[in-house]
Biopython code that builds the backbone (N, CA, C, O; Angstrom):
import numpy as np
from Bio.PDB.StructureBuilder import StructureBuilder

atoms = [
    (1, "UNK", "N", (0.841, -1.181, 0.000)),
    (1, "UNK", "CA", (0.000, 0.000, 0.000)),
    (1, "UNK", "C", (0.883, 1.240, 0.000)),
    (1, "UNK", "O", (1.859, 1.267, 0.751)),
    (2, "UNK", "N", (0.586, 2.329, -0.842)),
    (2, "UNK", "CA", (1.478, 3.304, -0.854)),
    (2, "UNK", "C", (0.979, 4.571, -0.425)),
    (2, "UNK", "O", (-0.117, 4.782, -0.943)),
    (3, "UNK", "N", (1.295, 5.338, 0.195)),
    (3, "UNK", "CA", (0.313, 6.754, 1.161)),
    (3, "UNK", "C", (1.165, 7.676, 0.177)),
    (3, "UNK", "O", (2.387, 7.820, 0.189)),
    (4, "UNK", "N", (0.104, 8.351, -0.798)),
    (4, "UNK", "CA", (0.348, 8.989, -1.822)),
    (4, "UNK", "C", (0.063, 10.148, -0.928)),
    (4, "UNK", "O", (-0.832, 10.184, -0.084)),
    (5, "UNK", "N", (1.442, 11.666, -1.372)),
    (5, "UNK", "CA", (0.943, 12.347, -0.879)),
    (5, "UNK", "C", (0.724, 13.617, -2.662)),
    (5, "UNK", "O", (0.669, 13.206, -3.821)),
    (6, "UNK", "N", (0.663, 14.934, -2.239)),
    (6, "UNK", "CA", (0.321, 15.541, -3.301)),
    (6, "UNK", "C", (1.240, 16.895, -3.055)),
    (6, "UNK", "O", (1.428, 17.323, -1.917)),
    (7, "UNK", "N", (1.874, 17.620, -4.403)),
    (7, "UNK", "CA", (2.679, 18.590, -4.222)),
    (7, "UNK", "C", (2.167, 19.625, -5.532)),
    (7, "UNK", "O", (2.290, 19.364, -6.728)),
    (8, "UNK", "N", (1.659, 20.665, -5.029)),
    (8, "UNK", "CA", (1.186, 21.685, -6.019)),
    (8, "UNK", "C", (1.964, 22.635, -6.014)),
    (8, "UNK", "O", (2.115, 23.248, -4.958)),
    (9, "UNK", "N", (2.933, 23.168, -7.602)),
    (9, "UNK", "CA", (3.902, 23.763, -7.674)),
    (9, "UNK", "C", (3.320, 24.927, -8.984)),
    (9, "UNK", "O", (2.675, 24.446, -9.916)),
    (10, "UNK", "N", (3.587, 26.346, -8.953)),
    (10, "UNK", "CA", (3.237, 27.333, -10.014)),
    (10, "UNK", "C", (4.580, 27.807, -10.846)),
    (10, "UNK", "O", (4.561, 28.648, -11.745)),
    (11, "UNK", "N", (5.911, 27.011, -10.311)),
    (11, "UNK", "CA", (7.085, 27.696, -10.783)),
    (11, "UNK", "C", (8.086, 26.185, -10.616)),
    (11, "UNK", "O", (7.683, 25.189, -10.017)),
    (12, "UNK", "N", (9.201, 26.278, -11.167)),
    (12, "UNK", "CA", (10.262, 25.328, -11.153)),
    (12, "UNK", "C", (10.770, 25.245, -9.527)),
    (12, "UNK", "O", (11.210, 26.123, -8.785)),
    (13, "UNK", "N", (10.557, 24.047, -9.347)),
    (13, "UNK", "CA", (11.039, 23.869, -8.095)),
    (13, "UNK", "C", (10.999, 22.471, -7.798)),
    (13, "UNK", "O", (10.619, 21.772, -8.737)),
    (14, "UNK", "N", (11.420, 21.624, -6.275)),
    (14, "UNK", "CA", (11.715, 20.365, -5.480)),
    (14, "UNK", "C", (10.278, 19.884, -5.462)),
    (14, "UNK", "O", (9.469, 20.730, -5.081)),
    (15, "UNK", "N", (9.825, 18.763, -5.776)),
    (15, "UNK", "CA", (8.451, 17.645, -4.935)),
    (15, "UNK", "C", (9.298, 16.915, -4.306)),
    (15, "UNK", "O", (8.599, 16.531, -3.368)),
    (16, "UNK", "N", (10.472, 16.375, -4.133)),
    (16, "UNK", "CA", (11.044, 15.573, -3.023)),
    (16, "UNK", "C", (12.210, 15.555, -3.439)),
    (16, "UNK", "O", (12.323, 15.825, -4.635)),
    (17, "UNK", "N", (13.115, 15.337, -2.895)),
    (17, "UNK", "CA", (14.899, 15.552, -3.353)),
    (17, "UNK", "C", (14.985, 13.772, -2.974)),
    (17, "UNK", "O", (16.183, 13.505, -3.072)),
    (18, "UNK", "N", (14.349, 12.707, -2.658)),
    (18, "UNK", "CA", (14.606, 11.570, -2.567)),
    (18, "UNK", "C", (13.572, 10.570, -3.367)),
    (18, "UNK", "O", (12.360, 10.780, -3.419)),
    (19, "UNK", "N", (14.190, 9.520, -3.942)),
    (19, "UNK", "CA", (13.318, 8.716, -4.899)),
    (19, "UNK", "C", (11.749, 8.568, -4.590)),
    (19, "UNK", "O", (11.175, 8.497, -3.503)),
    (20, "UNK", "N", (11.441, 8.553, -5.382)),
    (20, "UNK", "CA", (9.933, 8.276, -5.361)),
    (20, "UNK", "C", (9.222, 7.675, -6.726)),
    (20, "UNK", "O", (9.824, 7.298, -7.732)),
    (21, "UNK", "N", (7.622, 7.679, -6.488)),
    (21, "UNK", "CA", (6.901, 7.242, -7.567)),
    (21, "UNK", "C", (5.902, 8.124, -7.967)),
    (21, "UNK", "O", (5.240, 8.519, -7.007)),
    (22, "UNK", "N", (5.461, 8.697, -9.344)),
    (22, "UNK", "CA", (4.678, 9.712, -9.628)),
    (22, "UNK", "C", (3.648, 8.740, -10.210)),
    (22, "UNK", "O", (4.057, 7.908, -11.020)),
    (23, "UNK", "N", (2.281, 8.766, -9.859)),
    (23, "UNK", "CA", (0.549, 8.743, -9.959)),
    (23, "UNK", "C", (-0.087, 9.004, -10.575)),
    (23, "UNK", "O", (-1.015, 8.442, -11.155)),
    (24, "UNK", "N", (0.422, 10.202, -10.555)),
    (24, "UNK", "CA", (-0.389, 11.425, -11.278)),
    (24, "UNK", "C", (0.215, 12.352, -11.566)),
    (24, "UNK", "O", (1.283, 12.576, -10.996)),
    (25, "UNK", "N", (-0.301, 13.240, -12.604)),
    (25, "UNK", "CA", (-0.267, 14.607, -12.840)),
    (25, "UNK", "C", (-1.578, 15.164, -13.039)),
    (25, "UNK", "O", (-2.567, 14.620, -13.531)),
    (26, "UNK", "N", (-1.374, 16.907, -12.358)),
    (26, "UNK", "CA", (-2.881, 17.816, -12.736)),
    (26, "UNK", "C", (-2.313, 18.787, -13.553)),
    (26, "UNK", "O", (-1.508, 19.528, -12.990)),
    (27, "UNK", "N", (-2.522, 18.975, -14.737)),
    (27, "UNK", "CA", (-2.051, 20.521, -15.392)),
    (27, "UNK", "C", (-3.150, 21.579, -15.582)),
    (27, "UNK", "O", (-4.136, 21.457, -16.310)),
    (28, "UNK", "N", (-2.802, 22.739, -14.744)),
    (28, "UNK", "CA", (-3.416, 23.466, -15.571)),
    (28, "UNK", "C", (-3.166, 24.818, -15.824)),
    (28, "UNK", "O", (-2.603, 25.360, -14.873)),
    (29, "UNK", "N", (-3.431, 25.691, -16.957)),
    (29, "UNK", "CA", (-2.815, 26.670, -17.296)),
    (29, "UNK", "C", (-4.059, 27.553, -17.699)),
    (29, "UNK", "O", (-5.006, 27.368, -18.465)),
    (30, "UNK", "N", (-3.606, 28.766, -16.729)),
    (30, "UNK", "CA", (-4.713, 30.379, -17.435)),
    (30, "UNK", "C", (-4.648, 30.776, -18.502)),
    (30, "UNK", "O", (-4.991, 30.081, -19.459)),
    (31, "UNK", "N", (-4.190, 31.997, -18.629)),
    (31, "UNK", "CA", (-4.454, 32.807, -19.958)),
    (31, "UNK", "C", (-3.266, 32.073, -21.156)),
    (31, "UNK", "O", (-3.460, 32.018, -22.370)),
    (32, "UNK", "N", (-2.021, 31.552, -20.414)),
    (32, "UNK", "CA", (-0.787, 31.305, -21.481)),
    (32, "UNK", "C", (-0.411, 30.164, -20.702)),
    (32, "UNK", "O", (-0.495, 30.009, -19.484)),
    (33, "UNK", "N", (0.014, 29.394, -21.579)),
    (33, "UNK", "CA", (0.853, 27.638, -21.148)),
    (33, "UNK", "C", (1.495, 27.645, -21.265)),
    (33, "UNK", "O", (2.167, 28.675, -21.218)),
    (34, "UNK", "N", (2.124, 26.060, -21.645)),
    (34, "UNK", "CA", (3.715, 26.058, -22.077)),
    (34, "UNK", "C", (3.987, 24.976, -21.798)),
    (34, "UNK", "O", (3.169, 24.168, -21.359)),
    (35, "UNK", "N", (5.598, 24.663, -22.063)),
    (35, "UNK", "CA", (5.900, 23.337, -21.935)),
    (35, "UNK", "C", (6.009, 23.173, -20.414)),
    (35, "UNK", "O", (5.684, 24.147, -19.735)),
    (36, "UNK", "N", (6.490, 21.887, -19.703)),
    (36, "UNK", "CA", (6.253, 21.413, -18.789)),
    (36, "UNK", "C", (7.250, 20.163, -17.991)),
    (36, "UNK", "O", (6.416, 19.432, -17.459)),
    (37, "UNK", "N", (8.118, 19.819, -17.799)),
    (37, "UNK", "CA", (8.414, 18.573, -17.128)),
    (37, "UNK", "C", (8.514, 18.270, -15.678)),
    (37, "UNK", "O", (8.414, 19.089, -14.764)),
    (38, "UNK", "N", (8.702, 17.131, -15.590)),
    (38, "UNK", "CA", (9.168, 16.430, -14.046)),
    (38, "UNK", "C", (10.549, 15.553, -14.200)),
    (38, "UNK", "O", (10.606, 14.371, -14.538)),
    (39, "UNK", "N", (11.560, 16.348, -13.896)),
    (39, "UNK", "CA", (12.950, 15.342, -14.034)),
    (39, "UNK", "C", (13.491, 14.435, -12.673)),
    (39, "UNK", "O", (13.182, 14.825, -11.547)),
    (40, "UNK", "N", (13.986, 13.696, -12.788)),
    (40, "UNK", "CA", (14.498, 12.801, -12.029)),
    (40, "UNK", "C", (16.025, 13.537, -11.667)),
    (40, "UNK", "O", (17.060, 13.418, -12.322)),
    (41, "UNK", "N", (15.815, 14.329, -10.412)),
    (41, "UNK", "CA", (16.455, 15.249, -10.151)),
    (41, "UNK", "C", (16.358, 15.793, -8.927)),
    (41, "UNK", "O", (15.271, 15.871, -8.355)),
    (42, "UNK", "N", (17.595, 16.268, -8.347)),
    (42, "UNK", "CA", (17.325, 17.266, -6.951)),
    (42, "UNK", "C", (17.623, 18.733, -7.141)),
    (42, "UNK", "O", (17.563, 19.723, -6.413)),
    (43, "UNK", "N", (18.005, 18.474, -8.537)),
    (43, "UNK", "CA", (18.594, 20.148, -8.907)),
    (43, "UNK", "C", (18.056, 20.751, -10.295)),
    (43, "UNK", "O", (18.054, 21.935, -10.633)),
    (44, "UNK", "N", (17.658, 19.769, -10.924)),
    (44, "UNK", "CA", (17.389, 20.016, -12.007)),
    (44, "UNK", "C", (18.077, 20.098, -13.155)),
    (44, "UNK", "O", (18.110, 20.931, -14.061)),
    (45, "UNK", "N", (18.765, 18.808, -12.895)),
    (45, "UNK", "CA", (20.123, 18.417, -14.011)),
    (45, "UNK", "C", (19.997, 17.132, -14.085)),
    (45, "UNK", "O", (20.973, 16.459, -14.416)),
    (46, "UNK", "N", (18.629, 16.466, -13.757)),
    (46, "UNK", "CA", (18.222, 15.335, -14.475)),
    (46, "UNK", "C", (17.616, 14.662, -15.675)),
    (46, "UNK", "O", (17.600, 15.480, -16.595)),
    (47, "UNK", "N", (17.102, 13.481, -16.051)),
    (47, "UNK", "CA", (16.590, 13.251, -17.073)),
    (47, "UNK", "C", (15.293, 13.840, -17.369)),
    (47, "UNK", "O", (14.895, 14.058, -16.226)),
    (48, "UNK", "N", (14.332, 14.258, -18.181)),
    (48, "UNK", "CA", (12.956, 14.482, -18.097)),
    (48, "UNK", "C", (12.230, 12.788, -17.837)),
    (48, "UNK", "O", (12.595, 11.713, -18.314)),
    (49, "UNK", "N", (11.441, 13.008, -17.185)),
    (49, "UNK", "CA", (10.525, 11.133, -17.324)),
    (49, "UNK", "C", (8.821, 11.342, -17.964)),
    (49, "UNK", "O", (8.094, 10.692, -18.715)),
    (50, "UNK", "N", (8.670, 13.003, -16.961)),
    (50, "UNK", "CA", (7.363, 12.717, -17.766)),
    (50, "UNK", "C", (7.184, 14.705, -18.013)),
    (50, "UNK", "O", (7.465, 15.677, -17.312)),
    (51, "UNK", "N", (6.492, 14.487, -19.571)),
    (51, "UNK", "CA", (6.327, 16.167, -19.635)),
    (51, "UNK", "C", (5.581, 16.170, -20.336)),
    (51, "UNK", "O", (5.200, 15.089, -20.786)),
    (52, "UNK", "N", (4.924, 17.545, -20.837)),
    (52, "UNK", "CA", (4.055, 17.659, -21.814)),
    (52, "UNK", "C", (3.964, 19.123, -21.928)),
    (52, "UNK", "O", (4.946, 19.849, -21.769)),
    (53, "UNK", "N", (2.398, 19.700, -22.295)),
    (53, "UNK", "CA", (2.521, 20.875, -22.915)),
    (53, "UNK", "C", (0.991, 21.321, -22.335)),
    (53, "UNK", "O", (-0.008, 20.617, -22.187)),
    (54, "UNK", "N", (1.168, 22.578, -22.100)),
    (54, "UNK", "CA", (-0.388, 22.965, -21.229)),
    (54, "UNK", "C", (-0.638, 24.002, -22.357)),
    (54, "UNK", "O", (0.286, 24.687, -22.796)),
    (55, "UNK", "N", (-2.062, 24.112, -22.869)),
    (55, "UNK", "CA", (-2.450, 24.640, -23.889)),
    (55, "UNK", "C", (-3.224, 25.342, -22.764)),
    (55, "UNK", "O", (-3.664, 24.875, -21.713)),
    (56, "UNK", "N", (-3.291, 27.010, -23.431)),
    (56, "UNK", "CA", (-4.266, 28.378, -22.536)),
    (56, "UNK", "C", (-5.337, 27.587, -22.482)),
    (56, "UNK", "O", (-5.902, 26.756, -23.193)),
    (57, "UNK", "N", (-5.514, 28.336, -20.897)),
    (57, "UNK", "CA", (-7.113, 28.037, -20.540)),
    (57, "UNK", "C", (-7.493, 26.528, -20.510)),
    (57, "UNK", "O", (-8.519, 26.114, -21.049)),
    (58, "UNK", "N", (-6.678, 25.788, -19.901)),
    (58, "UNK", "CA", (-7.010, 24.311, -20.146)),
    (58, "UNK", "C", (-6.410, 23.742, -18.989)),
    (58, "UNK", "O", (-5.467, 24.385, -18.528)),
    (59, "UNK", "N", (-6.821, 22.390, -18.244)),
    (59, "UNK", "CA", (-6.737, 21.239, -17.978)),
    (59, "UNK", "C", (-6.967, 20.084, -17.990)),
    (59, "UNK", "O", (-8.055, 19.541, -18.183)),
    (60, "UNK", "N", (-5.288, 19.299, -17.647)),
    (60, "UNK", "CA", (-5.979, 17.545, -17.775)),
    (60, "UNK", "C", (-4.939, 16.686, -16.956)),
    (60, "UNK", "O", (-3.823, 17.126, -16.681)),
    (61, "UNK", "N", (-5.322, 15.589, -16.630)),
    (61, "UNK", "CA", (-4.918, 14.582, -15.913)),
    (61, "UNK", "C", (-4.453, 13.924, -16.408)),
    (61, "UNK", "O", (-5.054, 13.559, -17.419)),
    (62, "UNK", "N", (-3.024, 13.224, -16.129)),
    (62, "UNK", "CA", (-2.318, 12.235, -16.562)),
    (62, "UNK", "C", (-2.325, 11.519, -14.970)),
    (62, "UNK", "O", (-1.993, 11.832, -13.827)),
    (63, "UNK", "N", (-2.935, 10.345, -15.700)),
    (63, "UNK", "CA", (-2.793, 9.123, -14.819)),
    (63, "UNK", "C", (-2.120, 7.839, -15.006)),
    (63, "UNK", "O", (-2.242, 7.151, -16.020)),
    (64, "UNK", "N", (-1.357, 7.523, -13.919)),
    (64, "UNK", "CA", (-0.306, 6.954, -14.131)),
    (64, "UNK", "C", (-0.314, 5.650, -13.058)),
    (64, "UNK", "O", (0.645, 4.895, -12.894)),
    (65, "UNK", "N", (-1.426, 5.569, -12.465)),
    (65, "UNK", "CA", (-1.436, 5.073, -11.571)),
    (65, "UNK", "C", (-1.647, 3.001, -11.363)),
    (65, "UNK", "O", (-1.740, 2.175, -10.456)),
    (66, "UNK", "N", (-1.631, 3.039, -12.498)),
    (66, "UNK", "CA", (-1.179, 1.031, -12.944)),
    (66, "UNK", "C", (0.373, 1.219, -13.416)),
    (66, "UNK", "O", (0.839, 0.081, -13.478)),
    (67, "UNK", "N", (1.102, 1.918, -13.678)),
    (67, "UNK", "CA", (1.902, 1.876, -13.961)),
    (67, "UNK", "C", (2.718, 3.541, -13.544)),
    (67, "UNK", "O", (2.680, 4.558, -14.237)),
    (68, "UNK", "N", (3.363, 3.363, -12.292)),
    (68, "UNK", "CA", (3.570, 4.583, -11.704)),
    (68, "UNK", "C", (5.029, 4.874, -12.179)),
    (68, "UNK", "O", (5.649, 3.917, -12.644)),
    (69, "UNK", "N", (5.670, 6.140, -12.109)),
    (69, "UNK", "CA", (7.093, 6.035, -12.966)),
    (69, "UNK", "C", (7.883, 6.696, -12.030)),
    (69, "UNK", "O", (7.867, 7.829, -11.548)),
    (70, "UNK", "N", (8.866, 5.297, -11.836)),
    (70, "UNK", "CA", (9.979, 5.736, -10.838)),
    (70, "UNK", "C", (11.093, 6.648, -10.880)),
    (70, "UNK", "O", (11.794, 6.754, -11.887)),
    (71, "UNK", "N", (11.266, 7.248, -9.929)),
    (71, "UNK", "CA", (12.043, 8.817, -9.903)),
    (71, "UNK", "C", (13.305, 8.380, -9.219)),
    (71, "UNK", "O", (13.210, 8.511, -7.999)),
    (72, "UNK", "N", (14.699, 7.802, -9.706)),
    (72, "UNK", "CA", (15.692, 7.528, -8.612)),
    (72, "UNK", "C", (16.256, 8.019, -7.826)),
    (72, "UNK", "O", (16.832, 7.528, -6.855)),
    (73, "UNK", "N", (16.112, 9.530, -8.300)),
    (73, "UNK", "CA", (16.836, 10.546, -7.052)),
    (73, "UNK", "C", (16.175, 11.547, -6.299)),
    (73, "UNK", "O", (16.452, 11.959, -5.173)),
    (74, "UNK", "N", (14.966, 11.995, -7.320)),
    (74, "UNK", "CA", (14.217, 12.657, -6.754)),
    (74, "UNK", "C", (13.251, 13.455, -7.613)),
    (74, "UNK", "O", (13.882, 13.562, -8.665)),
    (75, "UNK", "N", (12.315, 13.957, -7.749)),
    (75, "UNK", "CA", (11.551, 14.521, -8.443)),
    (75, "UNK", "C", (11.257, 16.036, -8.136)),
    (75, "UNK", "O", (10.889, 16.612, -7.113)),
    (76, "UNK", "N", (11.671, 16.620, -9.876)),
    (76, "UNK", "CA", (11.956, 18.047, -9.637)),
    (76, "UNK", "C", (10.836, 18.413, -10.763)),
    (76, "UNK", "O", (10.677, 17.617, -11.688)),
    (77, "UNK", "N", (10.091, 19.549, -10.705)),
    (77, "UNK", "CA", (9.344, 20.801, -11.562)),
    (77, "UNK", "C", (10.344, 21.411, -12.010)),
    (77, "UNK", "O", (11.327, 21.881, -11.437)),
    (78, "UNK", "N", (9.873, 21.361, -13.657)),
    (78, "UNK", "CA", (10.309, 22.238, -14.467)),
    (78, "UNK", "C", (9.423, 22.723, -15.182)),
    (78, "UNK", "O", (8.870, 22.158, -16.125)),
    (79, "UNK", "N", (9.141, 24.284, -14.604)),
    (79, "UNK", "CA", (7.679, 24.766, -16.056)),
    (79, "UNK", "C", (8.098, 25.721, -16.486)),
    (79, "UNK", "O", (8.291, 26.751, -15.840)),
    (80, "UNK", "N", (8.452, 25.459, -18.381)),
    (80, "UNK", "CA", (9.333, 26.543, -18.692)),
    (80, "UNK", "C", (8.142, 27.820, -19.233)),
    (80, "UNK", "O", (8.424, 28.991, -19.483)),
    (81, "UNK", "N", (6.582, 27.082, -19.321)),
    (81, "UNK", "CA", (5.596, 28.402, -19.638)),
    (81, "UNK", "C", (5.219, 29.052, -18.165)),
    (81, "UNK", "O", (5.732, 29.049, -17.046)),
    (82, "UNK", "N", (3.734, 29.755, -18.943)),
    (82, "UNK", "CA", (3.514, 30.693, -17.559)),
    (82, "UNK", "C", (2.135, 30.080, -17.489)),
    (82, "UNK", "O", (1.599, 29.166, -18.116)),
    (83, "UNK", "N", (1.566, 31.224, -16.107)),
    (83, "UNK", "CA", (0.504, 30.416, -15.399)),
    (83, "UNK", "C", (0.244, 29.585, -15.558)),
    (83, "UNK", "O", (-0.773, 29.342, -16.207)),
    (84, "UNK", "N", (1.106, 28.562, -14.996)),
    (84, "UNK", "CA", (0.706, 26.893, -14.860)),
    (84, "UNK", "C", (0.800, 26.644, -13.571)),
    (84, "UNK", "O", (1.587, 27.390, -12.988)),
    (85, "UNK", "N", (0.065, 25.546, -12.670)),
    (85, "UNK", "CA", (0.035, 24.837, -11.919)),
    (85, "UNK", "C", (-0.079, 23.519, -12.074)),
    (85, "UNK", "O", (-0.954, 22.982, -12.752)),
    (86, "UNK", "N", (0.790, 22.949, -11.459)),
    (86, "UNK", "CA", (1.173, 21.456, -11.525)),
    (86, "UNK", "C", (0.887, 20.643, -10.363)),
    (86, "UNK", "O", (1.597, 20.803, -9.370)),
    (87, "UNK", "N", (0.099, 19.928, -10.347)),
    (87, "UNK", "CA", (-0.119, 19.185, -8.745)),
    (87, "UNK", "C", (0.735, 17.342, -9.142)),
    (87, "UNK", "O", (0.971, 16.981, -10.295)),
    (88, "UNK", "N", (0.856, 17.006, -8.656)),
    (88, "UNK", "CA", (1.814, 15.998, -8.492)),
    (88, "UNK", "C", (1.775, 15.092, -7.411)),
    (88, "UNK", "O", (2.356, 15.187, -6.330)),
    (89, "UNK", "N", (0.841, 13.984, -7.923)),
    (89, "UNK", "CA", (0.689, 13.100, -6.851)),
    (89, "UNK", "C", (1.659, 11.828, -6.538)),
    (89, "UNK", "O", (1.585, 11.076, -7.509)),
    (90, "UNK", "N", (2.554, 11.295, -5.537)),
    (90, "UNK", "CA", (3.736, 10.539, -5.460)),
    (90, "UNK", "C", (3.702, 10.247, -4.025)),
    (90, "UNK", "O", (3.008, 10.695, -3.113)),
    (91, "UNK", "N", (5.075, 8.968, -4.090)),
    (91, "UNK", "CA", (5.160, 8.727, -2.933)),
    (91, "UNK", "C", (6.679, 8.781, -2.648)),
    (91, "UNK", "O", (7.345, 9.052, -3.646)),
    (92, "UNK", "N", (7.167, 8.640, -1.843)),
    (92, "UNK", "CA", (8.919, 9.371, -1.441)),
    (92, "UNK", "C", (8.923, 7.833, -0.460)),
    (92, "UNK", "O", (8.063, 7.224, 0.177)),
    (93, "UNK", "N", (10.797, 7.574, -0.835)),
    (93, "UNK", "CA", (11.138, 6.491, 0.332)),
    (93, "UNK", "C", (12.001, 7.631, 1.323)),
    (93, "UNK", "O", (12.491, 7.271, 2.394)),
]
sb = StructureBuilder()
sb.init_structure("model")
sb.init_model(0)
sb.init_chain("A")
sb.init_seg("    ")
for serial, (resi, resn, name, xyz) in enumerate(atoms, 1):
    if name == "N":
        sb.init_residue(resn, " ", resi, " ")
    sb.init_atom(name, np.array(xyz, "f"), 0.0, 1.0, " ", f" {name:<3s}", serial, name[0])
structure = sb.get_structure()
């Protein structure tokens, strides 16, 4: 059983600096989007694992949750558009 917790981020930044498993994603973006990732990273000099692209005025869910994608070092936000929010559901060892 895994106690998923949730990390809502509007700018590039840490969901956990230690391995984990990502669930989910929530995207969503106001007036302007943009691209988007989650790297396997504590600094943000990791691989991308999962990303995409938030189109204005829109949200959607990526679910991941039969097949959750492991983060070995840690899972970092990278949102290179604007008004986006990213919620990020995972679990950390």
């Amino acid at each position: 059983m895994h106690l998923v917790k949730t990390s809502v981020v509007t700018s590039d930044g840490s969901i956990t600096t230690t391995p984990g498993l990502v669930f989910g994603v929530l995207v969503a973006a106001a007036a302007t989007g943009g691209a988007w990732q989650l790297n396997d990273s504590a600094d943000d000099s990791g691989d991308d694992l999962i990303s995409g692209f938030a189109q204005a005025s829109s949200q959607h869910f990526i679910d991941l949750s039969e097949i959750p994608v492991q983060f070995n070092t840690g899972i970092r936000a990278d949102l290179a558009g604007s008004n986006q929010t990213i919620t990020v559901f995972y679990t950390s060892s």
